[in-house]
C-alpha positions as CSV (number, residue, x, y, z in Angstrom):
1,X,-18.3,-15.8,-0.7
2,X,-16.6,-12.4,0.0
3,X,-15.2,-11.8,3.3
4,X,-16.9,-9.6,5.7
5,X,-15.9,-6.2,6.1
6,X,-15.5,-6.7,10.2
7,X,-13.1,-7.1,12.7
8,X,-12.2,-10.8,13.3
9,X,-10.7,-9.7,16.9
10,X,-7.1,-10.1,16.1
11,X,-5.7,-10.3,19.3
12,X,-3.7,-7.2,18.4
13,X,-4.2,-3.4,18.8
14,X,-3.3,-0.2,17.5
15,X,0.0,0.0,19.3
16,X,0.9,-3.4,18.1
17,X,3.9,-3.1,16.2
18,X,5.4,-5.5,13.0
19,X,7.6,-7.0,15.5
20,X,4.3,-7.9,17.5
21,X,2.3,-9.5,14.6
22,X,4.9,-11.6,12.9
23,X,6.4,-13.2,16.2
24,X,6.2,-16.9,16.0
25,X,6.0,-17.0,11.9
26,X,8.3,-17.9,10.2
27,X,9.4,-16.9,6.4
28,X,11.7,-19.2,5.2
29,X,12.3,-20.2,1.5
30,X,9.6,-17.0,0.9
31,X,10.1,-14.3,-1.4
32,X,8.8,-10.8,-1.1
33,X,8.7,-7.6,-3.0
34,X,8.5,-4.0,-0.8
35,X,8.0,-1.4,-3.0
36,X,9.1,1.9,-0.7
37,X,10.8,-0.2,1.4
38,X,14.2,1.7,2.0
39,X,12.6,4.3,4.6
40,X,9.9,4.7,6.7
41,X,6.8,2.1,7.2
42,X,8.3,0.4,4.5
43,X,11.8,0.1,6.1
44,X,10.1,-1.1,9.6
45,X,8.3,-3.6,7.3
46,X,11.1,-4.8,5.4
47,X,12.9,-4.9,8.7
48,X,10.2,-7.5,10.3
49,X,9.6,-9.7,7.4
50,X,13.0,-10.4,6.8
51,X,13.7,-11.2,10.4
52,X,11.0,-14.2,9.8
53,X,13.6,-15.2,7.2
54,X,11.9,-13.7,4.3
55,X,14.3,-13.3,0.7
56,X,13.5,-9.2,0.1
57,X,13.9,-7.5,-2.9
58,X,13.4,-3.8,-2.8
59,X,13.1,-1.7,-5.5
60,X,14.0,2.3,-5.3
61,X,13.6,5.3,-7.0
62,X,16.6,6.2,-5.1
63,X,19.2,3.6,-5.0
64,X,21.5,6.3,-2.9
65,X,19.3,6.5,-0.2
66,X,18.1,3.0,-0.4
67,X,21.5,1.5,-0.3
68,X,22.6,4.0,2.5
69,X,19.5,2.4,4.5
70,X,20.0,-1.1,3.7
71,X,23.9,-0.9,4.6
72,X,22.9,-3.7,7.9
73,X,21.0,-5.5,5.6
74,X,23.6,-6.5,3.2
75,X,21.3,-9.6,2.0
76,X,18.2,-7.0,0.6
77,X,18.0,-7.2,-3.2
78,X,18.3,-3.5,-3.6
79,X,17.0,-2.8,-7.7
80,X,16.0,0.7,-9.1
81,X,12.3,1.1,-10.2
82,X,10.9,4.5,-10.4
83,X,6.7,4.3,-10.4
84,X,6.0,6.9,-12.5
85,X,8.2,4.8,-15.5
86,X,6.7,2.2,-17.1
87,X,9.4,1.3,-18.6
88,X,11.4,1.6,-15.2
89,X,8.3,-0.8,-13.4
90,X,8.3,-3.0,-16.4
91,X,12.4,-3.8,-16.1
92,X,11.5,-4.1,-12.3
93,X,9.1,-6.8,-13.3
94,X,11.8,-8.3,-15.5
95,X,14.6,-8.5,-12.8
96,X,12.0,-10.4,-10.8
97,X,10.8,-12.8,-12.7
98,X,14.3,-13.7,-13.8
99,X,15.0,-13.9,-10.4
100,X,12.4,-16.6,-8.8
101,X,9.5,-18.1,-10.0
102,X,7.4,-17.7,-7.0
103,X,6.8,-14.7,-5.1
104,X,5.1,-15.2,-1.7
105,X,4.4,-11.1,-0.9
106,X,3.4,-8.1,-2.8
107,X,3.5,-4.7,-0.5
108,X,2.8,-2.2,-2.4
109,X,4.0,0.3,-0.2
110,X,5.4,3.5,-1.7
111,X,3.6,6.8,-2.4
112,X,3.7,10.3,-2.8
113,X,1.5,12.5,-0.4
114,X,0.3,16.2,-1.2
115,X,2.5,17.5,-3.6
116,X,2.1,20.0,-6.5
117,X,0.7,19.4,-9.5
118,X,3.3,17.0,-11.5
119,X,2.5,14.7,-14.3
120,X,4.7,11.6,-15.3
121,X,5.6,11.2,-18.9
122,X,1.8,10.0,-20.8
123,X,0.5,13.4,-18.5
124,X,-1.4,11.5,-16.1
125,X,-1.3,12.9,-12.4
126,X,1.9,12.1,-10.1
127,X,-0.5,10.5,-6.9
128,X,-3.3,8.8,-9.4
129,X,0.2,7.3,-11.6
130,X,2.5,6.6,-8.5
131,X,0.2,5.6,-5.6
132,X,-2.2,3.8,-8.0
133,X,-1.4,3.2,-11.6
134,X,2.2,2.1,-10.9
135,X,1.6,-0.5,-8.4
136,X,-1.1,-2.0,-10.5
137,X,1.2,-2.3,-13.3
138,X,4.0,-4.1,-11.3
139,X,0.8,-6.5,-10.1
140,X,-0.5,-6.9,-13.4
141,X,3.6,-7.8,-14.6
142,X,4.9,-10.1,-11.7
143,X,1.4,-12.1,-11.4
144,X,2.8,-15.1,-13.1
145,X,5.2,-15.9,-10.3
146,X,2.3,-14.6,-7.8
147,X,0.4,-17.3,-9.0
148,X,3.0,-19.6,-9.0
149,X,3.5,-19.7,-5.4
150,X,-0.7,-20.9,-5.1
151,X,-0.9,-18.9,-1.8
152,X,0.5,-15.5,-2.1
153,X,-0.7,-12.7,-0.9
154,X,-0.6,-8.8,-2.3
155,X,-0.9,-5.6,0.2
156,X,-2.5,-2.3,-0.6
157,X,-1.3,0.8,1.6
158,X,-4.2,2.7,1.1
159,X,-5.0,5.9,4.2
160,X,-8.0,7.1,5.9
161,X,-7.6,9.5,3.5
162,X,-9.7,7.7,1.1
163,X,-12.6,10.0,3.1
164,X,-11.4,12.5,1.6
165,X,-12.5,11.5,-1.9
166,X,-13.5,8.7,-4.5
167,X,-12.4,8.2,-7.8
168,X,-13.7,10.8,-10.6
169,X,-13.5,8.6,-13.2
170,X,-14.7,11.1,-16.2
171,X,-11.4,13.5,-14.8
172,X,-9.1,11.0,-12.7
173,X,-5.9,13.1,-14.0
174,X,-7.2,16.7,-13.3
175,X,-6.9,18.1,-17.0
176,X,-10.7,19.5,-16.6
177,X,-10.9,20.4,-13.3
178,X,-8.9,22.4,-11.1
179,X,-6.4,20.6,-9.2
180,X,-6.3,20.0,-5.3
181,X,-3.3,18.0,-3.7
182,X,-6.0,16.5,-1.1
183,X,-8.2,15.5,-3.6
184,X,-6.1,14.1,-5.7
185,X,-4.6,11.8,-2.5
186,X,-8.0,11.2,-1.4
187,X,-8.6,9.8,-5.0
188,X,-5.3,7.9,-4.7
189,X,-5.9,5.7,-1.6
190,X,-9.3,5.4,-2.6
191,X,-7.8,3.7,-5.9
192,X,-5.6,1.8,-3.6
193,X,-8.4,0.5,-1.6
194,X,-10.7,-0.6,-4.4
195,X,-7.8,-2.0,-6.5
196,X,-7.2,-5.1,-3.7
197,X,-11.1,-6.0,-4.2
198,X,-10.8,-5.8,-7.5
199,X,-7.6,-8.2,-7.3
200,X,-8.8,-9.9,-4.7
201,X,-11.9,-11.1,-7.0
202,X,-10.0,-11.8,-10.0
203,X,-7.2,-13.9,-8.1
204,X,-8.7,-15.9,-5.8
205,X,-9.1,-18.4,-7.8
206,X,-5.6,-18.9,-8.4
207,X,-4.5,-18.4,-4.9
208,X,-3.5,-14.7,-4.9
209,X,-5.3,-12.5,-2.2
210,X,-5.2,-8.9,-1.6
211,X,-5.8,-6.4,1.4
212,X,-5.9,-2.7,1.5
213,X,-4.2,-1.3,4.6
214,X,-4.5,2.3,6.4
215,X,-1.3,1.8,8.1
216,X,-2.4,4.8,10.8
217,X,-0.8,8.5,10.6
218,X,2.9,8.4,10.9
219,X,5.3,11.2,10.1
220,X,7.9,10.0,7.8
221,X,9.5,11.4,4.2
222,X,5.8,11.5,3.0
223,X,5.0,14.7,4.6
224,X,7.7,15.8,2.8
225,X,5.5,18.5,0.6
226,X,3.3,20.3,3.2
227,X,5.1,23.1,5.4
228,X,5.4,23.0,9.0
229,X,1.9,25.4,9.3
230,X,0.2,22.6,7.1
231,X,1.6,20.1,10.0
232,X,0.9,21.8,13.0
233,X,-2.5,22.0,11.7
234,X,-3.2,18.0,11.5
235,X,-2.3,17.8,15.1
236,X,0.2,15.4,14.3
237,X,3.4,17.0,16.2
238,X,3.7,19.1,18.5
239,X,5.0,22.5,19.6
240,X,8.6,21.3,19.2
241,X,8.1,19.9,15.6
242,X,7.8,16.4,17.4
243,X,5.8,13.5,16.3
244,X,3.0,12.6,18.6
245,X,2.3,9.4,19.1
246,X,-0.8,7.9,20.5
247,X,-2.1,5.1,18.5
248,X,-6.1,5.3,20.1
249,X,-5.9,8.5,17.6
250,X,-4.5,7.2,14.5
251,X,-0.6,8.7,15.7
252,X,1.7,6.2,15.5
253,X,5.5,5.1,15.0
254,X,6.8,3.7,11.8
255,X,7.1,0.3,13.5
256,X,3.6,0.7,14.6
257,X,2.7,1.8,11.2
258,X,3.9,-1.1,9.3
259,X,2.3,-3.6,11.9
260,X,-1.4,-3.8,9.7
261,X,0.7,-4.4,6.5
262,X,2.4,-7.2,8.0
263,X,0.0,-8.9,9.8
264,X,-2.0,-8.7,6.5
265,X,0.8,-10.6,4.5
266,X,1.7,-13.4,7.1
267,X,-0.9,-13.9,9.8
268,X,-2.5,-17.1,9.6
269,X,-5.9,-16.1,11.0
270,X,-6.9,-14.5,7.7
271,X,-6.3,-18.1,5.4
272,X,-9.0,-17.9,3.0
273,X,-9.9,-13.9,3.3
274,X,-8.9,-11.5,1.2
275,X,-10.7,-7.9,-0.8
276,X,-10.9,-6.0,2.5
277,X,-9.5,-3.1,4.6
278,X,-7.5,-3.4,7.4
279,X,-6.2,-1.3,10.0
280,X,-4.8,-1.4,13.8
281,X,-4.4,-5.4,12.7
282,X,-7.6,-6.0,12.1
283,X,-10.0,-6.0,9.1
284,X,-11.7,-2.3,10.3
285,X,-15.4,-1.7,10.5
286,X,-17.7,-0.8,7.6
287,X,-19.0,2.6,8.1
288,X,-22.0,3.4,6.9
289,X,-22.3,6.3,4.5
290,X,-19.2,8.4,3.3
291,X,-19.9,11.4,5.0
292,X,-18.9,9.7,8.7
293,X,-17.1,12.0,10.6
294,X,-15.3,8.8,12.1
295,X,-11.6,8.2,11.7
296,X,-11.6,4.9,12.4
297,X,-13.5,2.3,9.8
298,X,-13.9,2.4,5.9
299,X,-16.3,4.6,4.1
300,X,-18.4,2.7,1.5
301,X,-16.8,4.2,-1.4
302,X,-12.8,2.2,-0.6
303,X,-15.1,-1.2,-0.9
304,X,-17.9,-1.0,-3.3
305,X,-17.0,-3.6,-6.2
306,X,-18.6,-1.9,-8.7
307,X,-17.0,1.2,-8.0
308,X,-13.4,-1.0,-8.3
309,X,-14.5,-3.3,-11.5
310,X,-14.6,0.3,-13.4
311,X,-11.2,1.4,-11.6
312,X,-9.8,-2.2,-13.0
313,X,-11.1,-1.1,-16.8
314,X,-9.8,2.3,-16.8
315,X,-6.5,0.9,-15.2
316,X,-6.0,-1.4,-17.6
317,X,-7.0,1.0,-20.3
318,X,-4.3,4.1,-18.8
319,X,-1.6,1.6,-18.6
320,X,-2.0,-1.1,-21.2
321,X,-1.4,-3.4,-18.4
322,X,-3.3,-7.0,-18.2
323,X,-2.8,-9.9,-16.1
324,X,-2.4,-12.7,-18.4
């Protein structure tokens, strides 16, 4: 029976950070992959989960930056992996599975947000390929030792932004229409959110459950592409260039940021759950048409399963990926 899209009254809030949500849990003798984990939300998780006592191995585009970040955390298993590479995710995979037979915790957490129009090598679009079609490529290679741990668990970061847009599957990598940077990251976390009920239906059965996460708005590296205008606009700093933070209105820190995406991946309350979206560390409310002006909740189109068994074709179809 598929879980119910609807809070389950966590006990947690949106200013709950990954400190918060993991306290009490330990990690010992577990092994996780963070994908993006060397800045940001993915730093703050990588942070938390290996305080439980979590083995981490992070891969990175950018092993300078990565290993600059990591210098306190001598014990991370820094490895490069660049998500718009296949041949880069599929060595990734390799390292892994060479590595340990079991992994306890997919977060796939890196992304791109906003930027021009790029393409990565087979011409498909840079926030469809990384965000999406990279992430479920690494799924589709590391789920032998996912299902070898018989109670693992794998983590979407998907966005609100998924109200911006659903998945054009007749144009997914804009070579017939005109190209929009929010589109195309609407489209992305969208993908994101679908792809965990998609996974979530296929691995169940063997133990493997999957969440999407809107991790709440935080300024980090990903606002990287828009100017400082583009910024000011969102409402998201303020007159100083200053985050704001108030986590009632989706501003939050990076520690409060990662708290969802952690809580998803360790907290005991949600044994036996799994294909749904989370957010402020809970599983958030089901709105009820996509045209909800509410920024809380998911719209229909980040949860309908038809809608993700056709993004689970044409995924495996782009990327020649399959899980075995």
């Amino acid at each position: 029976m598929p879980t119910p899209q609807s809070p389950i009254n966590s006990g947690f809030s949106a200013a709950s950070t990954a400190e918060d949500v993991i306290k009490g849990i330990s990690l010992k003798g577990k092994c996780v992959v963070v994908t993006g984990g060397y800045a940001g939300i993915g730093l703050e998780t990588v942070k938390a989960l290996r305080g439980a006592g979590a083995k981490i191995i992070a891969p990175a585009r950018d092993l300078v930056k990565a290993g600059v970040a990591f210098q306190t955390m001598p014990d991370v298993d820094l490895r490069h992996m660049d998500l718009l590479n296949p041949d880069s995710i599929d060595e990734f995979a390799e390292y892994v599975l060479s590595t340990t037979d079991q992994l306890d915790v997919l977060i796939n957490n890196a992304g791109v947000m906003v930027p021009p129009l790029a393409r990565d090598s087979r011409g498909y679009e840079s926030q469809f390929s990384a965000n999406h079609l990279g992430h479920f490529q690494l799924t589709c290679r590391l789920w032998p030792a996912l299902t070898k741990s018989g109670k693992s668990r794998v983590i979407a970061l998907s966005s609100y932004g998924h109200r911006i847009a659903g998945v054009d599957f007749a144009d997914p990598n804009f070579m017939h229409r005109e190209y929009d940077a929010r589109v195309a990251y609407g489209q992305a976390k969208t993908a994101n959110a679908l792809f965990a009920v998609a996974l979530d239906s296929i691995g169940k059965a063997s133990g493997v459950r999957a969440f999407a996460v809107h991790p709440g708005g935080v300024i980090t590296d990903l606002v990287r592409h828009m100017s400082a205008e583009q910024l000011k606009a969102t409402n998201f700093i303020d007159d100083q260039g200053k985050p704001i933070i108030d986590p009632a209105t989706n501003k939050k820190t990076p520690a409060q940021g990662a708290a969802t995406s952690v809580w998803c991946a360790t907290s005991p309350s949600l044994e036996g759950m799994g294909g749904v979206y989370c957010a402020d560390c809970d599983i958030a409310a089901a709105l009820p048409d996509d045209e909800s002006p509410e920024l809380h909740g998911v719209r229909p189109r980040a949860t309908d399963p038809v809608a993700a068994g056709r993004l689970w074709q044409l995924s495996e179809q782009l990327t020649g990926a399959r899980i075995p």
